[in-house]
C-alpha positions as CSV (number, residue, x, y, z in Angstrom):
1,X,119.2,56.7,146.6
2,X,115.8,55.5,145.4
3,X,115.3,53.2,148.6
4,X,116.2,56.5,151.0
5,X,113.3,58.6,148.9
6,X,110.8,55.5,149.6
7,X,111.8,55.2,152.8
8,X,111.5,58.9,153.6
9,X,108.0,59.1,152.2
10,X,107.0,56.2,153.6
11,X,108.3,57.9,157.0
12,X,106.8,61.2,156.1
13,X,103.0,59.6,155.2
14,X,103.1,57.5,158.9
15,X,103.8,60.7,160.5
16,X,101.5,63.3,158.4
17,X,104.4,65.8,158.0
18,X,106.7,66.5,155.1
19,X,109.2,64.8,154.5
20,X,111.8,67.9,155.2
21,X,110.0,67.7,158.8
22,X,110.7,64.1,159.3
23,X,114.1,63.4,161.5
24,X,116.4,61.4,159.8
25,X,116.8,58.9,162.5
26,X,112.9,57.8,161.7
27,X,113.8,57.7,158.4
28,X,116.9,55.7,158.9
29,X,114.6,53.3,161.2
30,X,112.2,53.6,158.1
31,X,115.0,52.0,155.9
32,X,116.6,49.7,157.9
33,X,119.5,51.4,158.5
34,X,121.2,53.4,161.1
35,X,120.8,57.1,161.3
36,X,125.0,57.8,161.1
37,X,124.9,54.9,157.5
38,X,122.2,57.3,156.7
39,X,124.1,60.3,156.7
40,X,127.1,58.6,155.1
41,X,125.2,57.6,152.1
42,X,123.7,61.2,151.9
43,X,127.3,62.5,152.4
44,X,126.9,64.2,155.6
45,X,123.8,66.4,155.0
46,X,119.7,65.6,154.3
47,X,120.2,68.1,151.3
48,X,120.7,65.3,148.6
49,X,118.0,63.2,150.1
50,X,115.0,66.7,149.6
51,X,116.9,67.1,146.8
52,X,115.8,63.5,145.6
53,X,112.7,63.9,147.0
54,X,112.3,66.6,144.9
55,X,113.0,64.8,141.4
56,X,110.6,62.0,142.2
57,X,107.9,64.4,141.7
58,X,107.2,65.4,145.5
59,X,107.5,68.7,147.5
60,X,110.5,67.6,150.6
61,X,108.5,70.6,152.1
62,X,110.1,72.8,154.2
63,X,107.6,75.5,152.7
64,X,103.7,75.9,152.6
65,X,102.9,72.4,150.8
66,X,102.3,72.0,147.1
67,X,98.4,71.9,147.7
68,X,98.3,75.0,149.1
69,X,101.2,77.1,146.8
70,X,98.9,75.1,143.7
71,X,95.4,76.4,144.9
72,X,96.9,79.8,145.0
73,X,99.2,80.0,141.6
74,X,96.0,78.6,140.1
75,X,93.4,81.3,141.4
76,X,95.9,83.8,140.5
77,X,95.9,82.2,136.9
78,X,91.9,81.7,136.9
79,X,91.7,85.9,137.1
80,X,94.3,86.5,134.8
81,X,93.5,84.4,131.9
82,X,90.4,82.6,132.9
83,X,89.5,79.1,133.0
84,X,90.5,78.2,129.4
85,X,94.0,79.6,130.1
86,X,94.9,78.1,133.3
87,X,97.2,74.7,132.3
88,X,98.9,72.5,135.0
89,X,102.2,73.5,133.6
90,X,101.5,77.3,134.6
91,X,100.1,76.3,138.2
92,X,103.8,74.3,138.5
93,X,105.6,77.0,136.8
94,X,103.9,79.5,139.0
95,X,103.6,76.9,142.1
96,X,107.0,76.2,141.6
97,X,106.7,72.7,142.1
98,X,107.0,69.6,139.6
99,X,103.8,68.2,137.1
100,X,104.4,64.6,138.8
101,X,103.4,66.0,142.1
102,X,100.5,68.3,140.5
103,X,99.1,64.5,139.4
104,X,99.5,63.3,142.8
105,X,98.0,65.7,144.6
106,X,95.2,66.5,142.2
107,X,94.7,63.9,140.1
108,X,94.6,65.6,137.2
109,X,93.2,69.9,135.9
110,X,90.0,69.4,136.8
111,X,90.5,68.5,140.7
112,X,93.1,71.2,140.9
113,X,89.8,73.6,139.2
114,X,87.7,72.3,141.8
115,X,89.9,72.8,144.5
116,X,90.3,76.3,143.6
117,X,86.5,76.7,143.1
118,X,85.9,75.1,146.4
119,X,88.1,77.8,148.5
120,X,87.1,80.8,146.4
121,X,83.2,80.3,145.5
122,X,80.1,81.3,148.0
123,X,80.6,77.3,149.6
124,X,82.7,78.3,152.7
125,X,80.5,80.8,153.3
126,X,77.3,78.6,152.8
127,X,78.7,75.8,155.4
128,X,79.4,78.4,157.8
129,X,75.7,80.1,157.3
130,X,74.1,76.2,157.8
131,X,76.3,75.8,160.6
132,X,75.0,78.5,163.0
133,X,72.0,79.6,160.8
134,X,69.5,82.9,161.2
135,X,65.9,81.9,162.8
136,X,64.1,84.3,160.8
137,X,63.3,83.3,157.6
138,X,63.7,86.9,155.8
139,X,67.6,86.8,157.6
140,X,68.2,83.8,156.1
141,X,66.9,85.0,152.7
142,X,69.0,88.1,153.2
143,X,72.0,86.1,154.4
144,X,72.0,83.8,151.5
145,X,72.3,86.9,148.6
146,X,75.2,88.4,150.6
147,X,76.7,85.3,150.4
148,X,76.8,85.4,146.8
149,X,77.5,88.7,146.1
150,X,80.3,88.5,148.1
151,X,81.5,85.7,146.3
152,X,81.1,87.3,142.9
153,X,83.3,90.5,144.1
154,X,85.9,88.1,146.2
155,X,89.7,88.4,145.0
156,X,91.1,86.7,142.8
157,X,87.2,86.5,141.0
158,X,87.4,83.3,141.0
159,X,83.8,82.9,140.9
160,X,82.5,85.6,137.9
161,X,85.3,83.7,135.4
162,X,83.5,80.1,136.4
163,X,80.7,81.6,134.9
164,X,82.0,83.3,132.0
165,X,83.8,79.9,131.2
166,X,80.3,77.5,132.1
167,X,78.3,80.1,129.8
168,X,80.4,80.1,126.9
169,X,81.3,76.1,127.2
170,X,78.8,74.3,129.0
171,X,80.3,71.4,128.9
172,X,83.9,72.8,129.7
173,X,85.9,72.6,132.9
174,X,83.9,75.1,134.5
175,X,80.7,72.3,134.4
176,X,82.3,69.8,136.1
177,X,83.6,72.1,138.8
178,X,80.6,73.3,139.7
179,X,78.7,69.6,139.6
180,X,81.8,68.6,142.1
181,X,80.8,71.7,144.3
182,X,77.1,70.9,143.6
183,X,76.6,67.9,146.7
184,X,77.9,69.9,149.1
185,X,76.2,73.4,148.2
186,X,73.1,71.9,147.9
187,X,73.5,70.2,150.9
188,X,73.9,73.8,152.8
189,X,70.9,75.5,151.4
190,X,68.7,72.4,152.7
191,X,69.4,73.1,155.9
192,X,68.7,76.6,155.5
193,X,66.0,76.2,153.9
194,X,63.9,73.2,154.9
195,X,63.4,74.1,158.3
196,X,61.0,76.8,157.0
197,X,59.4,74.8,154.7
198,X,58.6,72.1,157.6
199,X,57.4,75.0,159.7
200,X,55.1,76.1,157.2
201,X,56.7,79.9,156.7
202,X,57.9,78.6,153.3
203,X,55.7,77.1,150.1
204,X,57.1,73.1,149.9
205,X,58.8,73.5,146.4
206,X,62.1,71.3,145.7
207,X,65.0,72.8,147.1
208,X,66.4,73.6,143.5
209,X,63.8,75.7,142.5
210,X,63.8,77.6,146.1
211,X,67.4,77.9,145.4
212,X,67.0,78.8,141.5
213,X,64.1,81.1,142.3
214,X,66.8,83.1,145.3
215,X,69.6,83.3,143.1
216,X,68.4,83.1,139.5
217,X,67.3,87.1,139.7
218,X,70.6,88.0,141.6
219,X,73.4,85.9,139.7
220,X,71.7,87.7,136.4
221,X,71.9,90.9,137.8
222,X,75.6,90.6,139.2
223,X,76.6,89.0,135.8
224,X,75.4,92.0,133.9
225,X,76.2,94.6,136.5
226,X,79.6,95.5,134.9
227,X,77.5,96.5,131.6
228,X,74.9,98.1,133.1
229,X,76.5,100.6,135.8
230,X,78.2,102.6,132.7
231,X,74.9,102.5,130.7
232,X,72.7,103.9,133.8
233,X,74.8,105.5,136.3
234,X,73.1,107.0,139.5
235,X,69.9,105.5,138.0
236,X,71.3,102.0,138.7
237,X,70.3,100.9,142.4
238,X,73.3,100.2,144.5
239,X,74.3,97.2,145.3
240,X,72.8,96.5,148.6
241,X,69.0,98.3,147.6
242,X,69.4,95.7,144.7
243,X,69.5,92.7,147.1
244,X,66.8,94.7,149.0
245,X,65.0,94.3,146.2
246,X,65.3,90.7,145.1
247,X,64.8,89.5,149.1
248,X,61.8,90.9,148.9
249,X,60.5,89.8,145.9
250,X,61.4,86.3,146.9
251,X,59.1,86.6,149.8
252,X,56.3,87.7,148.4
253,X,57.1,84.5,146.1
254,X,57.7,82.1,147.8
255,X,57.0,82.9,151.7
256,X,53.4,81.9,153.2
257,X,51.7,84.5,154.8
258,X,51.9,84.5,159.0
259,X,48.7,83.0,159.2
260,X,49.2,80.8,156.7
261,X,51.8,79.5,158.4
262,X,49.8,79.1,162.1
263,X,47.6,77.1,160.1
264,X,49.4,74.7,158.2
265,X,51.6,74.2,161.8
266,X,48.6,73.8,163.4
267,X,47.2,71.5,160.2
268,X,50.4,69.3,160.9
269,X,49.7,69.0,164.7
270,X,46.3,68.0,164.3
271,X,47.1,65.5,161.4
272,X,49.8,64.3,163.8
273,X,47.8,63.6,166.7
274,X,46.6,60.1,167.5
């Protein structure tokens, strides 16, 4: 039987499907063998061969794949217990699919983490900002912190127990998720960002702190939130006066004047011109 499971996910990897969605005679032809030997040494039916499959420490399929059922037993377990709680024999237990194939697919906690992080934290929403980004600067400002604060309230909360886990171990799990997640984020907010700065609306500072200045106020203020709306009630601004708030104030920070702006343009054209 072990030459039928190699063949069939040698079969299955050529074709990019699972292996319960590759036909048996490509299989067979995978092996060597004719599709009706095939079926004789599986005795009549493909159920031993998934069933093989299976025990080697891969999904046959047949079902949403183990990547996707592991992302999503994982988040689940992320908002239950937190980061700290979440092991890889939960996810399979949950997943309900084997630790070899966890390994495989994940190579190891921390990529299964990160995968979980990727899907669930502000990122899919930042490469889809920097795809078809706002031409005002104050949209793009305001864009941003709804970004993030819909991150922070997504379900599972993926996101606030990232932080909870990178503020009370920083250098846990949670660390090296977000420094996996940290290319590609950062990658994003330059394109949102450093077109102003070129066009002279926004001060040159480095991108981190344009981005640490943006978020620093707003990821404090959504952390403590939870404590705070008991303690001052209707004095408490609502949620979206607060990131009225805070986009202002980053303006006023970091955005140059309208003038200011013609003039450094104008600065650059001149400095430009033969």
């Amino acid at each position: 039987m072990k030459e039928l499971v190699t063949a069939a996910l040698t079969a299955a990897k050529e074709r990019g499907q699972d292996v319960a969605d590759v036909p048996l005679t490509a299989i067979a032809a995978t092996a060597g063998i004719s599709r009706s030997t095939l079926l004789r040494r599986l005795g009549g039916s493909r159920a031993a061969l998934d069933e093989a499959v299976r025990e080697s420490g891969v999904d046959p399929g047949g079902r949403p794949p183990v990547r996707e059922r592991a992302i999503e037993a994982a988040a689940l377990l992320v908002a239950e217990r937190g980061l700290a709680g979440v092991t890889l024999d939960a996810v399979a237990d949950r997943a309900d699919c084997s630790l070899p194939s966890l390994h495989t697919v994940f190579e190891g906690r921390d990529g299964l983490l990160a995968a979980v992080f990727e899907r669930h934290s502000a990122l899919p929403g930042l490469e889809a900002l920097a795809a078809d980004p706002p031409e005002r600067l104050e949209d793009t400002v305001r864009a941003l912190h709804a970004t993030f604060v819909a991150a922070f309230a997504h379900e599972p909360r993926i996101v606030p127990a990232v932080f909870a886990d990178l503020l009370g171990r920083p250098d846990g799990p949670a660390a090296r998720v977000m420094a996996a997640s940290l290319p590609q984020s950062l990658d994003s907010l330059d394109r949102l960002l450093l077109p102003h700065v070129r066009s002279g609306r926004l001060r040159p500072l480095p991108t981190p702190v344009l981005v640490q200045l943006l978020l620093g106020p707003l990821l404090n203020h959504v952390l403590m939130r939870p404590v705070l709306e008991p303690a001052l009630g209707a004095e408490l601004p609502s949620m979206d006066e607060t990131v009225d708030i805070f986009v202002d104030a980053y303006l006023r920070a970091v955005a140059v004047p309208e003038g200011g702006a013609t003039r450094a343009a104008e600065s650059r054209g001149g400095a430009d011109s033969p």
